[in-house]
Backbone as a printed PyTorch tensor [residue, N CA C, xyz], in Angstrom:
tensor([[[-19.1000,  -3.0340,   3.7270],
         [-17.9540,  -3.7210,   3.1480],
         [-18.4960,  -4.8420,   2.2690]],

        [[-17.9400,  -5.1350,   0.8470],
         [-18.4710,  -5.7230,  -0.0610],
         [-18.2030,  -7.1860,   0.9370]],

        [[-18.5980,  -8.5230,   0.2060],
         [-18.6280,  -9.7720,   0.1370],
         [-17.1780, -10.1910,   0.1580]],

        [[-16.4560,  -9.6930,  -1.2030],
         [-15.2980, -10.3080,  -1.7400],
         [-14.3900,  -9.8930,  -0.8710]],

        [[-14.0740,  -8.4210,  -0.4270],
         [-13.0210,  -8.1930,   0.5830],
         [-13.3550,  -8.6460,   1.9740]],

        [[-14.4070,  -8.8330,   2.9800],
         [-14.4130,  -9.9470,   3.8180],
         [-13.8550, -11.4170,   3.6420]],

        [[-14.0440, -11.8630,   2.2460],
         [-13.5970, -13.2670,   2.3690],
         [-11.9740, -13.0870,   2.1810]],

        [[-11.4980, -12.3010,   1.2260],
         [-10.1520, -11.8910,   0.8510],
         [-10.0970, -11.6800,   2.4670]],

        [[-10.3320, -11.3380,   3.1670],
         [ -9.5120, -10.3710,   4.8670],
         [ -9.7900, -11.4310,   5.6570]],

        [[-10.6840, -12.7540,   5.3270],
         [-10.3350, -13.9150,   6.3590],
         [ -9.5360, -14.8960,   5.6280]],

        [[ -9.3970, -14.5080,   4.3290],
         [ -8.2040, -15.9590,   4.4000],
         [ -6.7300, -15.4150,   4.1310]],

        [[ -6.7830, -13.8340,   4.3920],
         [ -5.3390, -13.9180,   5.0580],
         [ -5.2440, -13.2780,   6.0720]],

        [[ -5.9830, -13.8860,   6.7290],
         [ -5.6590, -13.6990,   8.3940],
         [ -4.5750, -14.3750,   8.7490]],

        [[ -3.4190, -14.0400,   9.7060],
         [ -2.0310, -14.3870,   9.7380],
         [ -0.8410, -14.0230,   8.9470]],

        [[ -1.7440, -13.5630,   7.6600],
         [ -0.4850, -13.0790,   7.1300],
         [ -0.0230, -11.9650,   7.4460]],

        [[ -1.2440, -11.0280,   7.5770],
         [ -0.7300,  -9.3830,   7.5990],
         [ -1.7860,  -9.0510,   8.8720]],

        [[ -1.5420,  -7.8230,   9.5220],
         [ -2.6690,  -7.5600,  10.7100],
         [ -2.8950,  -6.2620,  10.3110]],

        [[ -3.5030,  -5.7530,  10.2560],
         [ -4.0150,  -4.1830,  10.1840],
         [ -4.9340,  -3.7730,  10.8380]],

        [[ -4.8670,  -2.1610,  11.2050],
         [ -6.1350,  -1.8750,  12.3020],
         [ -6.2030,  -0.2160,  11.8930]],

        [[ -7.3670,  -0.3850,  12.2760],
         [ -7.5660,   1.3270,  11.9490],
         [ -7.0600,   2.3340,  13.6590]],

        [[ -6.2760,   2.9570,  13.2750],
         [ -5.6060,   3.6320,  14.2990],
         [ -6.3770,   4.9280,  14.8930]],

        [[ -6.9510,   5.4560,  13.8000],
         [ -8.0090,   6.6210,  14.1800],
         [ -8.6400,   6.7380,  13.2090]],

        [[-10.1730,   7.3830,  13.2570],
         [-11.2100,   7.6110,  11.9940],
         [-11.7130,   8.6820,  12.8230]],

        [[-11.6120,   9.7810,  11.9820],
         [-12.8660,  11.1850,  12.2360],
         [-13.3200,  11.3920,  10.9710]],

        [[-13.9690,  12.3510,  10.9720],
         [-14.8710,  13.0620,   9.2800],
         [-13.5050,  13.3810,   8.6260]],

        [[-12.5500,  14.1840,   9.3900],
         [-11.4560,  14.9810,   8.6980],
         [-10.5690,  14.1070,   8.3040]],

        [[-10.2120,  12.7050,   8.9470],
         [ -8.9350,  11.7500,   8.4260],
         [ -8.7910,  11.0380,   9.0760]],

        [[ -7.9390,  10.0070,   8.6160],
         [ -8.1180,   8.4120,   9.2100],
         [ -6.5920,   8.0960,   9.1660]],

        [[ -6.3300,   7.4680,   9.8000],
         [ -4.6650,   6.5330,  10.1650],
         [ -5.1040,   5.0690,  10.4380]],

        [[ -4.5880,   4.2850,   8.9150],
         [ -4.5590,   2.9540,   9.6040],
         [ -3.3020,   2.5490,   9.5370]],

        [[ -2.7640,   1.2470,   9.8770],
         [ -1.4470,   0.7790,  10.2650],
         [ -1.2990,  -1.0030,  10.0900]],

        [[ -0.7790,  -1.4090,   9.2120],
         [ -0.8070,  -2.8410,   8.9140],
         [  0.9030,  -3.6390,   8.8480]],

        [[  0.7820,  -4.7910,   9.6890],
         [  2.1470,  -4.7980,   9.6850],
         [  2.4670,  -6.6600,   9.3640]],

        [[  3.3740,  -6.8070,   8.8250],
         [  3.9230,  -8.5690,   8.7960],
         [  5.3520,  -8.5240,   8.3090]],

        [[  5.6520,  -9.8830,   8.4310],
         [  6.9500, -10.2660,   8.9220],
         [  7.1330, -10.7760,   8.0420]],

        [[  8.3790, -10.4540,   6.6050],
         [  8.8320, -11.2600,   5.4060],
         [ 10.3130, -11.9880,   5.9060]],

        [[  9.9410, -13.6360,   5.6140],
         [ 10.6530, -14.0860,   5.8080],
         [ 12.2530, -14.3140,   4.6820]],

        [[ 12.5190, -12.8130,   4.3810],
         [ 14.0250, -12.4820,   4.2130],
         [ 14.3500, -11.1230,   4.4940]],

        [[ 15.8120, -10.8170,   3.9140],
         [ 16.7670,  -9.6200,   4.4650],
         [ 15.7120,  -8.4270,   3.7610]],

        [[ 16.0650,  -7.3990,   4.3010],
         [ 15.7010,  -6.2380,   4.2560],
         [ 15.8260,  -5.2700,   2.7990]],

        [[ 17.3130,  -5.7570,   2.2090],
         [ 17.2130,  -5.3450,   1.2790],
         [ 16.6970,  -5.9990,  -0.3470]],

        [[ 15.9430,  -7.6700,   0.1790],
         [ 15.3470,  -8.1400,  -0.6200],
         [ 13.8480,  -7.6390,  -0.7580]],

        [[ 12.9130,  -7.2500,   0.5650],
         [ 12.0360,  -6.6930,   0.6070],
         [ 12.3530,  -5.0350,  -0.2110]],

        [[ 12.7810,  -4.3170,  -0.0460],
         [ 13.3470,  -2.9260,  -0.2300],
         [ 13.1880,  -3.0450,  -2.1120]],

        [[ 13.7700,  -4.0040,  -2.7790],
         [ 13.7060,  -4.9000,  -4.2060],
         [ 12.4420,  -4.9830,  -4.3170]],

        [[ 11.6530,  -6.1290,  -3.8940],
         [ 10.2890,  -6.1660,  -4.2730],
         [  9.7720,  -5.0050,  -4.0370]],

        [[  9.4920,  -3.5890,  -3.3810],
         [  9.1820,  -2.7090,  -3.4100],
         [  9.0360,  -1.8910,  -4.5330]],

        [[ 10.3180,  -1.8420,  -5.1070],
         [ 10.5050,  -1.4350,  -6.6360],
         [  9.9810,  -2.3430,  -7.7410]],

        [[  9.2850,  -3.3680,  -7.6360],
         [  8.3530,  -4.3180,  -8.5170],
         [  6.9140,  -4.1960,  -8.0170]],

        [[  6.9360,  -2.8820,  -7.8000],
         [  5.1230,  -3.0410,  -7.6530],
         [  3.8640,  -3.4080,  -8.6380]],

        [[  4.1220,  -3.9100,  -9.7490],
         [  3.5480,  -4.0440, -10.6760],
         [  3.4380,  -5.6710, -10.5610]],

        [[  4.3340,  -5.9250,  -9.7730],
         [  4.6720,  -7.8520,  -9.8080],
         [  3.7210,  -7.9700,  -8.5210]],

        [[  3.4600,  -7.3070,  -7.6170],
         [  2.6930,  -7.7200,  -6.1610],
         [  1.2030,  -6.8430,  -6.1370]],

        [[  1.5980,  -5.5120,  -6.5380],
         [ -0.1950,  -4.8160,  -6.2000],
         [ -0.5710,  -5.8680,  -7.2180]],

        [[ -2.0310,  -5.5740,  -6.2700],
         [ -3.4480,  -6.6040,  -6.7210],
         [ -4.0740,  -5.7500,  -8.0500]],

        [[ -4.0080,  -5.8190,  -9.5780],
         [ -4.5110,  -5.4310, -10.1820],
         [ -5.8930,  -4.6870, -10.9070]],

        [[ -6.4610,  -5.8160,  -9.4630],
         [ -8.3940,  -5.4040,  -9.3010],
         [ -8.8210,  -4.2200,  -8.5410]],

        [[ -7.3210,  -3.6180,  -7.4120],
         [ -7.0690,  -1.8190,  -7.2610],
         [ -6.2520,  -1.1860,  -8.0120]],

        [[ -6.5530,  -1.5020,  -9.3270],
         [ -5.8690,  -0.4380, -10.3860],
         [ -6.9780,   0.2380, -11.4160]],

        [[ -6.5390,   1.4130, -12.1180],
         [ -7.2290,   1.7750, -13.1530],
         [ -7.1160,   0.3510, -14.5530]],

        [[ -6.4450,   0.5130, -14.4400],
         [ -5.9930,  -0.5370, -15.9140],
         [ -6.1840,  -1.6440, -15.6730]],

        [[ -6.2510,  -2.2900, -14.3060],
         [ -6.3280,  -3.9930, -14.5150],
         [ -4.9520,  -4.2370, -14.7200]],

        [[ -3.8120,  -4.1400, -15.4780],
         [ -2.9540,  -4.8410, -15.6280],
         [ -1.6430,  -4.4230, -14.8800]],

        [[ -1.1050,  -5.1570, -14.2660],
         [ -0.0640,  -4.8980, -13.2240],
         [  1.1300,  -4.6200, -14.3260]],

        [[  1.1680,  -4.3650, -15.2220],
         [  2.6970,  -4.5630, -15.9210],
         [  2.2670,  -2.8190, -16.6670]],

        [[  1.4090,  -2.2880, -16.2330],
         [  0.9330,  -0.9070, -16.7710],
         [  1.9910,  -0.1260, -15.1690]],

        [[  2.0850,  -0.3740, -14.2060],
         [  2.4600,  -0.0820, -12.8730],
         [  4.3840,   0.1270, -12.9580]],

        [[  4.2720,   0.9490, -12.1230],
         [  6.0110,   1.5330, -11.9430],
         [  5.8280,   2.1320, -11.0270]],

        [[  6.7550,   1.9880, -10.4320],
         [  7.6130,   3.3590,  -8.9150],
         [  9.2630,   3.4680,  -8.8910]],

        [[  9.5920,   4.5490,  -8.8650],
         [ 11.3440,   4.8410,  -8.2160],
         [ 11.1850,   5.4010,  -7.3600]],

        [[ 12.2440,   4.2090,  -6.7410],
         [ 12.4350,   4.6300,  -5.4120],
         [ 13.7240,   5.4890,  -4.6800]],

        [[ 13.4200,   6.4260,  -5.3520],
         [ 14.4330,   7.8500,  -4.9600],
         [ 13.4460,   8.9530,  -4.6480]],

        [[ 13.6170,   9.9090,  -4.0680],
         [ 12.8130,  11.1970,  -3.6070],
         [ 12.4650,  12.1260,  -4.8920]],

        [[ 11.4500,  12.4110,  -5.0650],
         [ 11.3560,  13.0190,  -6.4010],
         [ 10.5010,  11.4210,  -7.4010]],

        [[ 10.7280,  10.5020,  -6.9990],
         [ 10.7140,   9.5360,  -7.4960],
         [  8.5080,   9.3300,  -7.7340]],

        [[  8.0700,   8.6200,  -8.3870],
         [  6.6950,   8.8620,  -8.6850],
         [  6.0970,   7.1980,  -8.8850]],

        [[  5.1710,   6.5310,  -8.2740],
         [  4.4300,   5.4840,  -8.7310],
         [  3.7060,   5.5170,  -9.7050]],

        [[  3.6430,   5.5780, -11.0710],
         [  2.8840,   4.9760, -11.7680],
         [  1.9030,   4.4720, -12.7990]],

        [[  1.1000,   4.7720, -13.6070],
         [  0.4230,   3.4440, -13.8050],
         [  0.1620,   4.1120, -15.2460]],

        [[  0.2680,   3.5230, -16.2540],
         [  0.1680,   3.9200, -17.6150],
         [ -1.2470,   3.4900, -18.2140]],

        [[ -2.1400,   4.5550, -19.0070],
         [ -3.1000,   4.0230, -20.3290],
         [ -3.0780,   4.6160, -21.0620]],

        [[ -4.3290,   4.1820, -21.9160],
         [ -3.7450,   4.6780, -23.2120],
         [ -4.2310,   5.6380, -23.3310]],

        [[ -2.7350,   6.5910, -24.0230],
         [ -3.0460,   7.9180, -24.2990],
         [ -2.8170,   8.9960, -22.7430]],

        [[ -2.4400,   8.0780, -21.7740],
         [ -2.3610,   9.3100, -20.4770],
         [ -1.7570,   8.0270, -19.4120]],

        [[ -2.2440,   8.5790, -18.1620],
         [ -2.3040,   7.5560, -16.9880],
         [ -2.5500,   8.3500, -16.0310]],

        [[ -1.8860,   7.2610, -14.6670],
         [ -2.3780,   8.1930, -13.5230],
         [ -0.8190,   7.9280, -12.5380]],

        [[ -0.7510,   9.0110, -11.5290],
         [  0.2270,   9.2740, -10.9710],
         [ -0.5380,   8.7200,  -9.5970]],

        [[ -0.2370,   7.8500,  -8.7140],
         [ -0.8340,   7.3990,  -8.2360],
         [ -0.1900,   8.2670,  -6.6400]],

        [[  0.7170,   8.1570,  -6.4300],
         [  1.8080,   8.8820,  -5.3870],
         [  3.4750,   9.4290,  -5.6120]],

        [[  4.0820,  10.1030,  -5.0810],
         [  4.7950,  10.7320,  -5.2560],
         [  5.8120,  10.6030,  -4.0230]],

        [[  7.5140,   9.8430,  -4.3040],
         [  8.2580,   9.4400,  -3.4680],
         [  8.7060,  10.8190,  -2.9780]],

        [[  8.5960,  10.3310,  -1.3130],
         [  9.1870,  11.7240,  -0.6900],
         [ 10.1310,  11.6090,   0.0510]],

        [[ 10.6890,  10.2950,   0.3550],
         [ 11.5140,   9.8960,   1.6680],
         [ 12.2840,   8.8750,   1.0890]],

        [[ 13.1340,   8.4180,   0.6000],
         [ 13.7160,   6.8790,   0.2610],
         [ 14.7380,   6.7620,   1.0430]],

        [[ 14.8520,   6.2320,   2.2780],
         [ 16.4290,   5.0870,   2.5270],
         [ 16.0590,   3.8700,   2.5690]],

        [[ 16.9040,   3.1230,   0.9930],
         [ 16.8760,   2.0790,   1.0850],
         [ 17.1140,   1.2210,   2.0100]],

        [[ 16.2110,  -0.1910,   2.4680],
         [ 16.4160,  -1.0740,   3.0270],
         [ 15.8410,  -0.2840,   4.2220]],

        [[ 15.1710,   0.5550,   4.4440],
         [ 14.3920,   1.0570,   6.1500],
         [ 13.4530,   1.5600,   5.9050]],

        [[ 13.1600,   2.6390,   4.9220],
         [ 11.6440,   3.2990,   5.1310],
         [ 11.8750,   3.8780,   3.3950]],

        [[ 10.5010,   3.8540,   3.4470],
         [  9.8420,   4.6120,   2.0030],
         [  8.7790,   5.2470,   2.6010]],

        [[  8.5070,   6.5060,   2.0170],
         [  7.4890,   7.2620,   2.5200],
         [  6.7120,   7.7320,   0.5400]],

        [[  5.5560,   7.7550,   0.3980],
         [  4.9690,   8.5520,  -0.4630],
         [  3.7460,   9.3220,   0.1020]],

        [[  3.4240,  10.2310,  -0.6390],
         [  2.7050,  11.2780,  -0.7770],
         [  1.3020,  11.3160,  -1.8130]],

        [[  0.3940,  11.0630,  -1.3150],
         [ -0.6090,  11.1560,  -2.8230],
         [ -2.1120,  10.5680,  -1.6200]],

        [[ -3.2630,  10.3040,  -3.1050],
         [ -4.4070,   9.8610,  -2.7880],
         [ -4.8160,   9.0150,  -3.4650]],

        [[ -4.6040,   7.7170,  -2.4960],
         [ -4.6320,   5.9960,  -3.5070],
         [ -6.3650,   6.2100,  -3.7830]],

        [[ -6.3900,   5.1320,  -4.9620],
         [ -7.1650,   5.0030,  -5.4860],
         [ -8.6850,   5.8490,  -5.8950]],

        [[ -9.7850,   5.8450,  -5.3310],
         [-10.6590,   6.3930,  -5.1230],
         [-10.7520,   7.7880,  -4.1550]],

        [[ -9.5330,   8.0100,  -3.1130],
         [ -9.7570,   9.3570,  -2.7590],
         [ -9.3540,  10.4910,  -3.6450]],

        [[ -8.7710,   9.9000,  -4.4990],
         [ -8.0740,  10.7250,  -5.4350],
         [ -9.1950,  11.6680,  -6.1240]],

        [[-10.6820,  11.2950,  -5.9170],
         [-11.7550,  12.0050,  -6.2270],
         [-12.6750,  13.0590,  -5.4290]],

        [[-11.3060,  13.2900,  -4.4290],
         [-11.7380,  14.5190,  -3.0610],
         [-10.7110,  15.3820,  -2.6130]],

        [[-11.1450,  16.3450,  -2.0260],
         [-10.3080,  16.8300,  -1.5330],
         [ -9.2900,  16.0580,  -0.3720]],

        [[ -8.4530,  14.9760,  -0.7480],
         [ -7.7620,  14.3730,   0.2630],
         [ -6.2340,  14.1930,  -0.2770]],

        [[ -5.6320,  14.3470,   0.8580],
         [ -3.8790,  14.2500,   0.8730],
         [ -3.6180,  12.7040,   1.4360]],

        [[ -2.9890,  12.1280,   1.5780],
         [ -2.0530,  11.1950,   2.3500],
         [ -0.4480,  11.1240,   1.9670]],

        [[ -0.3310,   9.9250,   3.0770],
         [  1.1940,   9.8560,   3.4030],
         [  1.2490,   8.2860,   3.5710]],

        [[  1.3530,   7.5000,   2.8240],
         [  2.3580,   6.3020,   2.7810],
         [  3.1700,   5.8360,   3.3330]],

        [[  3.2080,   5.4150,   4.6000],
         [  4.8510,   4.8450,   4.9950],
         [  4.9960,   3.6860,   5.1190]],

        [[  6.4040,   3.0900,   4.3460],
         [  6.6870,   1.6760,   4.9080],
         [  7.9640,   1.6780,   4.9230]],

        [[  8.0220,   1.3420,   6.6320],
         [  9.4290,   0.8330,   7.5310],
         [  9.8590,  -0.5530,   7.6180]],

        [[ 10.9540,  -0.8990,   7.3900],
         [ 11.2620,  -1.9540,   7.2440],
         [ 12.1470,  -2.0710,   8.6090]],

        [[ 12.6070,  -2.9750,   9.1370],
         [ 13.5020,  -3.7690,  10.3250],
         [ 13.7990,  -5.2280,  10.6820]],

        [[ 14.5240,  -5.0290,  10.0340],
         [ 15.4430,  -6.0390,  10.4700],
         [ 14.9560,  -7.2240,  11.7050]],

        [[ 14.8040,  -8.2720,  11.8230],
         [ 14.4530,  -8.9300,  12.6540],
         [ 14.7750, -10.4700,  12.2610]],

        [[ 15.8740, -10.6350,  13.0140],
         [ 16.2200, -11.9910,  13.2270],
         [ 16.5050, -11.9870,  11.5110]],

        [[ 16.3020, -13.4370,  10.9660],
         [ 16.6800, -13.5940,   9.5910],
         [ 15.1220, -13.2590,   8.6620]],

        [[ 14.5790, -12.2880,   9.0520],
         [ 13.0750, -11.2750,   8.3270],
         [ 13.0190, -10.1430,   8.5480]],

        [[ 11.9640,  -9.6150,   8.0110],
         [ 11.8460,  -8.3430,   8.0270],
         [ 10.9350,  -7.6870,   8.2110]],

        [[ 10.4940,  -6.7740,   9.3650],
         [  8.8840,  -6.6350,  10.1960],
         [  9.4150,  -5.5630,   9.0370]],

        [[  7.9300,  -5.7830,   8.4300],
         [  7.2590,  -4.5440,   7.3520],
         [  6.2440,  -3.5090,   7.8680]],

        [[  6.1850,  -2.3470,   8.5340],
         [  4.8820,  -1.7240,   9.3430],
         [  4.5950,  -0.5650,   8.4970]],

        [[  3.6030,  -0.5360,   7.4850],
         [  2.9430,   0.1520,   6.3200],
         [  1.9580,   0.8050,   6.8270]],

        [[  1.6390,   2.3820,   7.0890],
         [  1.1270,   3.4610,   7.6990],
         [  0.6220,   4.2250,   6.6370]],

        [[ -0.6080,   4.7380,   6.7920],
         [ -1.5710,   5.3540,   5.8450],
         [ -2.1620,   6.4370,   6.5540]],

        [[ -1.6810,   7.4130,   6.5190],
         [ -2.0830,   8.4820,   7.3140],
         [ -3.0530,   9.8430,   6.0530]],

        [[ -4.7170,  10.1140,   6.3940],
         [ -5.4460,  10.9840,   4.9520],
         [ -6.0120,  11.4180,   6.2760]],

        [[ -5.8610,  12.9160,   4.8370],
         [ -6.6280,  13.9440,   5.4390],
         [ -7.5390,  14.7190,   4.6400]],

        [[ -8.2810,  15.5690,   5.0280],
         [ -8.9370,  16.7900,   3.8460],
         [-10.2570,  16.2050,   4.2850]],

        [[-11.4230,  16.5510,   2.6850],
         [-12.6510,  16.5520,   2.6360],
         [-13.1070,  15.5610,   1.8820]],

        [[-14.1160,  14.9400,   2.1690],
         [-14.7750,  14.0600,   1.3660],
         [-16.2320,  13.8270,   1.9610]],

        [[-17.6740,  13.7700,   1.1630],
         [-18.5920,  13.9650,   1.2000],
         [-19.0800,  12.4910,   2.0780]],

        [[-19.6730,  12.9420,   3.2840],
         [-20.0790,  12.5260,   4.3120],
         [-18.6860,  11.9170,   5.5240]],

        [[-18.1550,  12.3780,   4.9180],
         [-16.5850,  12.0580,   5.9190],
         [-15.6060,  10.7210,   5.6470]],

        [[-14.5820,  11.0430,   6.1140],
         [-13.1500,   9.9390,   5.7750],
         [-13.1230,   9.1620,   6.7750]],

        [[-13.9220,   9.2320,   7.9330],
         [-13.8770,   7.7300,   9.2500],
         [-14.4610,   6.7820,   8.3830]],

        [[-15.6310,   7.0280,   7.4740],
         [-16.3800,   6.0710,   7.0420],
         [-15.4100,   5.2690,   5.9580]],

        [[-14.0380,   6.1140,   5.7220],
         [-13.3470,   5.2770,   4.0240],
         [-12.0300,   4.1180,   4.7450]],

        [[-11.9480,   4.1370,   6.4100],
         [-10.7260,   3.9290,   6.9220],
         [-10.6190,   2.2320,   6.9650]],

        [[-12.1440,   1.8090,   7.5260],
         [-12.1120,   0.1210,   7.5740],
         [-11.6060,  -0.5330,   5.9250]],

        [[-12.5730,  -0.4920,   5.1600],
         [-11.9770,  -0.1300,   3.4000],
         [-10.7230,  -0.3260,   3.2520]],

        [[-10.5250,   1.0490,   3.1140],
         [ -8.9570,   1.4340,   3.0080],
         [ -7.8210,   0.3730,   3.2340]],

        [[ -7.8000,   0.1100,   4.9910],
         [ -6.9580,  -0.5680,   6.0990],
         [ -7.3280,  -1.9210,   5.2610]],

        [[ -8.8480,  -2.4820,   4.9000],
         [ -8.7560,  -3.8000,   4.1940],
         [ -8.2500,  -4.0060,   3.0120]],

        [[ -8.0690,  -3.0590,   2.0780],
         [ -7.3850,  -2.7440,   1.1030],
         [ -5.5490,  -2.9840,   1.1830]],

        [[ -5.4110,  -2.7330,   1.9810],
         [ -3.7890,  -2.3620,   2.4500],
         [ -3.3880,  -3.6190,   2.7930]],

        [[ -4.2740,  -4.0010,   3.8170],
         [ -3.7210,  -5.5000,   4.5600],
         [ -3.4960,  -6.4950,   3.4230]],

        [[ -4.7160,  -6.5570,   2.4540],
         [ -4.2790,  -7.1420,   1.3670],
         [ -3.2210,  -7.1750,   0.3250]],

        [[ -2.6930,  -5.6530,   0.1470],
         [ -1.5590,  -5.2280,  -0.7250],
         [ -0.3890,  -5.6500,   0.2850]],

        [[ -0.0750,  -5.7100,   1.5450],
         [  0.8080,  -6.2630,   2.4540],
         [  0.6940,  -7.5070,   2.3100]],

        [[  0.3530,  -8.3050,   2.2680],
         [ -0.1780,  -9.8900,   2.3130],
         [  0.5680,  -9.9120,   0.5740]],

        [[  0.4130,  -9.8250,  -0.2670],
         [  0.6080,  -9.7860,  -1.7410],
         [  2.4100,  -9.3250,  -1.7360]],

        [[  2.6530,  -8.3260,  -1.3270],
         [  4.1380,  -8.0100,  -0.7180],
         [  4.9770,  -8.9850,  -0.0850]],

        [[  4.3070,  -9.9600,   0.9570],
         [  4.9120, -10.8450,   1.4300],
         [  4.9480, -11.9240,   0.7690]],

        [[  3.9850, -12.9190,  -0.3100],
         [  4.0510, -13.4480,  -0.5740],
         [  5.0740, -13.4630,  -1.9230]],

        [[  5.0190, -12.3910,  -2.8360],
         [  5.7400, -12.0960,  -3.6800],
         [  7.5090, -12.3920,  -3.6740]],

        [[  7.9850, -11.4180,  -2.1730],
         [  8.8930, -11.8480,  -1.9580],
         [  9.3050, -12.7740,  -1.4300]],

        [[  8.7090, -13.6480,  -1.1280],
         [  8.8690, -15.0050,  -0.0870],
         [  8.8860, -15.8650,  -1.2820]],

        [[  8.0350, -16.1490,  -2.5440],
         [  7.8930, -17.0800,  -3.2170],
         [  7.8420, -16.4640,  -5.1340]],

        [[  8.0580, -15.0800,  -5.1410],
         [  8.1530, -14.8950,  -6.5160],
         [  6.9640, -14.7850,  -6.8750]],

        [[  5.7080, -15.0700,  -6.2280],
         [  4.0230, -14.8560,  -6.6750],
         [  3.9310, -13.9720,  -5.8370]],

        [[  2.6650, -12.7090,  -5.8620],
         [  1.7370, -12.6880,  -4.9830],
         [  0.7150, -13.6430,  -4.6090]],

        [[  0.4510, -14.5370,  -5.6710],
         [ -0.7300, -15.4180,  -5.0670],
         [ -0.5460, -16.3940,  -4.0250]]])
């Protein structure tokens, strides 16, 4: 694990928790979860501004305003350059204000034989909203996918952390 995502994964400790749920060669499940302090269907909103919260330094392009998702079934994340882009995942599940599910292979698995599944459940809690964001990959990748799951899960916790802050204060930072 590089330098920069250790220090990024201790200074937001508290915001978001994530853990790797299982790692074999064949596929990994991690699971990261925090608590936005508003309603459900304000989180559900920032969802559809993913270009305003993902971290730009896990994109092809660098620039968050290249980024899109609809959030309807059929619906697709994303990310424009020039002359093409990339489809980053593919909406398979939308009820607003409770769960979004996509379909695809974020970032770098996208260069293996690997599938995943995206989920983020939202609930209601008190005057917030427990966010629990599930990353479930499978398939092939050269020397195995246990080894991509710590990564990954640190990757995520961070894009959760950026989610919360966004909607809590209008920044991710």
């Amino acid at each position: 694990m590089n330098m920069r995502l250790v220090l990024v994964l201790l200074a937001m400790a508290g915001a978001a928790r994530g853990e790797v749920l299982d790692a074999q060669p064949s596929g990994f499940t991690v699971r990261e979860t925090v608590t936005i302090s508003t309603d459900a269907a304000h989180v559900w909103s920032a969802l559809g501004h993913i270009g305003a919260w993902w971290d730009p330094a896990h994109s092809y392009s660098g620039d968050p305003s290249r980024h899109s998702i609809t959030l309807q079934p059929g619906g697709e994340w994303r990310e424009a350059l020039p002359g093409g882009g990339v489809l980053h995942m593919a909406v398979i599940n939308a009820q607003p204000d409770k769960l979004l599910r996509l379909e695809g292979a974020l970032g770098p698995l996208q260069d293996f034989g690997v599938i995943g599944h995206l989920t983020l459940t939202l609930r209601q809690n008190g005057a917030g909203t427990q966010v629990t964001q599930t990353y479930d990959a499978g398939g092939h990748a050269p020397g195995g996918l246990d080894k991509l799951a710590a990564p990954v899960d640190g990757v995520l916790t961070e894009q959760l952390a950026r989610l919360k802050r966004y909607t809590e204060t209008g920044s991710p930072r």
